[in-house]
N, C-alpha and C positions, 0 to 999 in steps of 0.2 A: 555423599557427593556434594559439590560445593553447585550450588544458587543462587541466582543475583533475584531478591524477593523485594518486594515494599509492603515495609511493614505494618508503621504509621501515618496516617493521614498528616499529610503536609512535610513530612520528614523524605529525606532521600531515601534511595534504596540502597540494599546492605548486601552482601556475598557473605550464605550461611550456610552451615552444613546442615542436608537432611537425607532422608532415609533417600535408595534407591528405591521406585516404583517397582511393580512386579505385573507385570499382564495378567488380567483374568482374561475370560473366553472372548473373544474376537477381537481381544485388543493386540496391541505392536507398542513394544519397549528399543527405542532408538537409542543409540549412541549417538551425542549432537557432534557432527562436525561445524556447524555455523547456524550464528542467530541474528537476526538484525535486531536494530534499534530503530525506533518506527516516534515518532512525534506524537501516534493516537497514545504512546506509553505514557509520554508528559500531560497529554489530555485526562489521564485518569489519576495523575500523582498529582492533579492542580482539583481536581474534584472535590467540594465539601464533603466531610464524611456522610454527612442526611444523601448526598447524590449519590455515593457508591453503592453502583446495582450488586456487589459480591463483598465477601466480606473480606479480611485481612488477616494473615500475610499470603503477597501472592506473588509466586514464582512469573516475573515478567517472559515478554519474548514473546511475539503471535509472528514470528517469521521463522519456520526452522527447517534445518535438513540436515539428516544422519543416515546412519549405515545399522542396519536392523541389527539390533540386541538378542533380543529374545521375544517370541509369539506365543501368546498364549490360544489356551484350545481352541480349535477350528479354524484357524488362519492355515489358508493355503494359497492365500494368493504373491505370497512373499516367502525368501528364506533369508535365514539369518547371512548378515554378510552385504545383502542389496542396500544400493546406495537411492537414496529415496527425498523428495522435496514435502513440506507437508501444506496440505488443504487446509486453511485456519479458518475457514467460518462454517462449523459442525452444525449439522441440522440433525431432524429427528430420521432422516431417511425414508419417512415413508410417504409426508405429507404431498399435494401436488406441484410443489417449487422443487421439493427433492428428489419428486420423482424425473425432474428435467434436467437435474445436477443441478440448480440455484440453492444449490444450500447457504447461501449467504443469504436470500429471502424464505427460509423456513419459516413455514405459516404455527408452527406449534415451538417452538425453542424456549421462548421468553414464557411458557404456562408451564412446560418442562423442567427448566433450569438447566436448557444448554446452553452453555458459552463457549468460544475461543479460547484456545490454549492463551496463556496470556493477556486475556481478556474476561478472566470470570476462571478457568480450570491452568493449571499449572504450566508454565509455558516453557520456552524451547530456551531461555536463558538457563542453561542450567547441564549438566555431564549427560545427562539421560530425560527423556521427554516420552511419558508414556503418552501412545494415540489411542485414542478411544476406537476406532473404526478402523480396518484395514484400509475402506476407500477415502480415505481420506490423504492416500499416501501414493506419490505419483512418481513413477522411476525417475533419475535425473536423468538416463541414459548420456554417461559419458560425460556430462557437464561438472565445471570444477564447484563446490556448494558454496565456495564464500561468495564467490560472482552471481552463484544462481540462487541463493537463498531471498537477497530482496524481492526476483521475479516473484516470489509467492504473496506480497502482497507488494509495494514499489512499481511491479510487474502487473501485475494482474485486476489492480483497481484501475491506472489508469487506461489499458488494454479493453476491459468492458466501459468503461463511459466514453474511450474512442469508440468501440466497436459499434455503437447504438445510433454515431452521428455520421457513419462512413458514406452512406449516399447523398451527403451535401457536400461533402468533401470533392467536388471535381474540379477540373482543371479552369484554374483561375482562381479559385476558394483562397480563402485564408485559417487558417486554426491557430490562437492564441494561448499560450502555455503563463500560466500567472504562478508563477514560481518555480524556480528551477532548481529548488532540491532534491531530496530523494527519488521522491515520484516524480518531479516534472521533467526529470533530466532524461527518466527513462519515457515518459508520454513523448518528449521531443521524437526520439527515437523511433518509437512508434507510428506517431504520424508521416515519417519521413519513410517507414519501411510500407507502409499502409496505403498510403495516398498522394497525389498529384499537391498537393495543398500547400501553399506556402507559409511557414509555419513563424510565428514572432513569438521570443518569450519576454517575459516579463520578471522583474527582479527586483531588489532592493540593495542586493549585493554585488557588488564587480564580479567577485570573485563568483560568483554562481552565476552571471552571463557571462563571462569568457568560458564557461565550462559549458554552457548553451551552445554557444559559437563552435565548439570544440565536438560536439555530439549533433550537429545537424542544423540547430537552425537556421533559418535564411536571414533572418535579422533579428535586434537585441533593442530592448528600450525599457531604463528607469522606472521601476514601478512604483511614480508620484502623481502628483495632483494633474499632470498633464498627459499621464498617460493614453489615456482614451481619445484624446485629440490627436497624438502623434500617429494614431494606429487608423483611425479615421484618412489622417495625410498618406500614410503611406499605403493605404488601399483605396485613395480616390475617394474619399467620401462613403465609401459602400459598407464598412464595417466589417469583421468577420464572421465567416459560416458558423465558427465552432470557436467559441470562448471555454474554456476549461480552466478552472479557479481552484489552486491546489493549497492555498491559504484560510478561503471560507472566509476572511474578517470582512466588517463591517464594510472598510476602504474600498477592498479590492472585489467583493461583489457589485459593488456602485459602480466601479470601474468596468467589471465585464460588462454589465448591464448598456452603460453608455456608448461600448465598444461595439456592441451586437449589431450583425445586418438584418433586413425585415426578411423573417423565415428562419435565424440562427437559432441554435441551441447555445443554451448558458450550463453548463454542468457546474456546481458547486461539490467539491468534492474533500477541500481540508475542511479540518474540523473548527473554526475560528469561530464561527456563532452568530455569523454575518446572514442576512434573508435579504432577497431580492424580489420587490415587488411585481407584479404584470398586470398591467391594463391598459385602457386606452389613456394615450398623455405620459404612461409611465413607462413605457417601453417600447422598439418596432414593433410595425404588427407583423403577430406571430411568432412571438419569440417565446421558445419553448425553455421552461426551467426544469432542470431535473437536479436531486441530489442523491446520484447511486451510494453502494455499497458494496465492495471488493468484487469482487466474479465467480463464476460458475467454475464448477469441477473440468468441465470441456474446455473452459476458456484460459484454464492455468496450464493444461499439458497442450494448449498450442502456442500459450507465453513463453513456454518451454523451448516447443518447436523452433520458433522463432527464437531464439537464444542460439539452438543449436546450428542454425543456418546461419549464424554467423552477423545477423541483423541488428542486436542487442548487446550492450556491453556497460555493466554498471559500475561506475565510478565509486568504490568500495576506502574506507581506511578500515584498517583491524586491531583487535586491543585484545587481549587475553580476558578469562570470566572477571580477575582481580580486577581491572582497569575500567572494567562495565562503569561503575559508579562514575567514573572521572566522562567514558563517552557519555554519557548523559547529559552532565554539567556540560558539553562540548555543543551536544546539540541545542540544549536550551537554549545556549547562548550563541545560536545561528551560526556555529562554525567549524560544523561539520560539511564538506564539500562533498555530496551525491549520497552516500549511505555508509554508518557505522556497522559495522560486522563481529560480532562476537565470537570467539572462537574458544568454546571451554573444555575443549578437551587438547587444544592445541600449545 
């Protein structure tokens, strides 16, 4: 079957043939109808070799959804045929995070050697995507996978670091969205389906605030040196409840930081390498920093839910597995609009 892998450190990734997977005992062999392309993929192809937590070549792709292959023994919670979205941050299932569904905070993974498909185990870029867990595999119920494949993480990361700050969000609030690509297009959404909140994004590109504008927000502002004063103007001096930083750099945590009301949450949530300090002098008081990490098993089949009620709708381009290498080079270079979608069997 044909893969879109990265092979070498600092080198592109390549579309190679390798074997079909085969299920052993509770695992699920999918058929990929759709994989996304996710920026954490450029974060690990920019990584010095001494920093790569797994080794190489590694079959990319931690966003995937297909139509069941073949199950190996003791899978009965699926038959071949269902069409299914998959849960990409694997935990050991037993520890007390997994026993709540946060397997995205399993307390034993990293002593283990679990990782994400695409993240450390072979991922969904690729004809066939063996899932290690049946539960890890979430019906689509009726949703089309190129559209609903991002909600598995584009979807679902920014759905838990909304969902943590929902009781500041009331009427009059503000929530600031600091970038509006992939994920922020769909957080915009989110917040608009979620809460009273008036919601401002943030950009650097035109083309990614007219697509803000176009998905909900209530207003759009350049994300420069002046931003945090314009956001300041346009809520009175008072700041926003809820800053969400879908960039992480250095700039634009500064920026949330300056932007925050006394009592806001700052979530930092792209991966840019940016830290925001708190204390007294350095921030309102009480402004709370957090930097999650994708969502719980419960919180992606109601990211779902919400897809299916019509609430959600991802701003998708699609490329064949061969074209993968070219979407890549597309994203790096900021210009890709809402989410690349892979299609290797299409």
């Amino acid at each position: 079957m044909k893969a879109v892998q990265y092979r070498t450190v600092g080198a592109a990734p390549e579309v190679v043939e390798v074997p079909v997977p085969e299920p052993g005992p509770g695992q699920v062999l999918l058929k990929v109808t759709a994989a996304g392309v996710c920026h954490s993929d450029i974060a690990v192809m920019e990584m010095p070799a001494q920093a790569l937590p797994f080794p190489l070549p590694l079959t990319l792709g931690h966003e995937g959804a297909g139509t069941v292959a073949a199950l190996g023994e003791g899978v009965t919670a699926f038959t071949v045929g269902d069409a299914v979205a998959v849960y990409g941050p694997w935990g050991c299932g037993a520890c007390a995070k997994c026993a709540e569904g946060k397997e995205n905070y399993c307390l034993r993974a990293p002593e283990l050697g679990i990782r994400p498909p695409g993240l450390g185990e072979p991922g969904a870029l690729a004809e066939y995507l063996l899932v290690d867990d049946a539960r890890h595999l979430v019906p689509l119920g009726g949703l089309d996978p190129v559209r609903a494949v991002p909600l598995t993480d584009a979807g679902l990361t920014p759905y838990h670091a909304i969902k943590r700050s929902l009781p500041k969000l009331v009427p009059g609030s503000t929530a600031v969205v600091i970038g509006a690509g992939g994920l922020g297009h769909v957080a915009i959404q989110l917040l608009r389906a979620l809460s009273p909140a008036r919601v401002i994004a943030l950009d650097l590109s035109e083309a990614k605030l007219t697509l803000a504008r176009e998905v909900g927000a209530h207003e759009t502002v350049l994300s420069d040196a002046a931003a945090a004063a314009r956001v300041r103007e346009l809520t009175g001096g008072l700041g926003a409840q809820l800053v969400l930083d879908f960039v992480g750099a250095a700039p634009t945590v500064t920026t949330a930081g300056a932007m925050a009301a006394v009592e806001a949450d700052v979530t930092i949530v792209g991966l840019g390498g940016g830290a925001l300090p708190v204390g007294f002098g350095t921030s309102a008081y009480e402004v709370s920093v957090s930097s999650p990490y994708w969502g719980s098993r419960g919180e992606l089949a109601e990211v779902l839910d919400l897809a299916r009620a019509g609430a959600l709708s991802v701003h998708v381009e699609t490329y064949g597995i061969d074209d993968a290498p070219a979407a890549y080079e597309r994203l790096h270079a900021g210009k890709i609009n809402g989410r690349a979608v892979i299609l290797p069997n299409g």
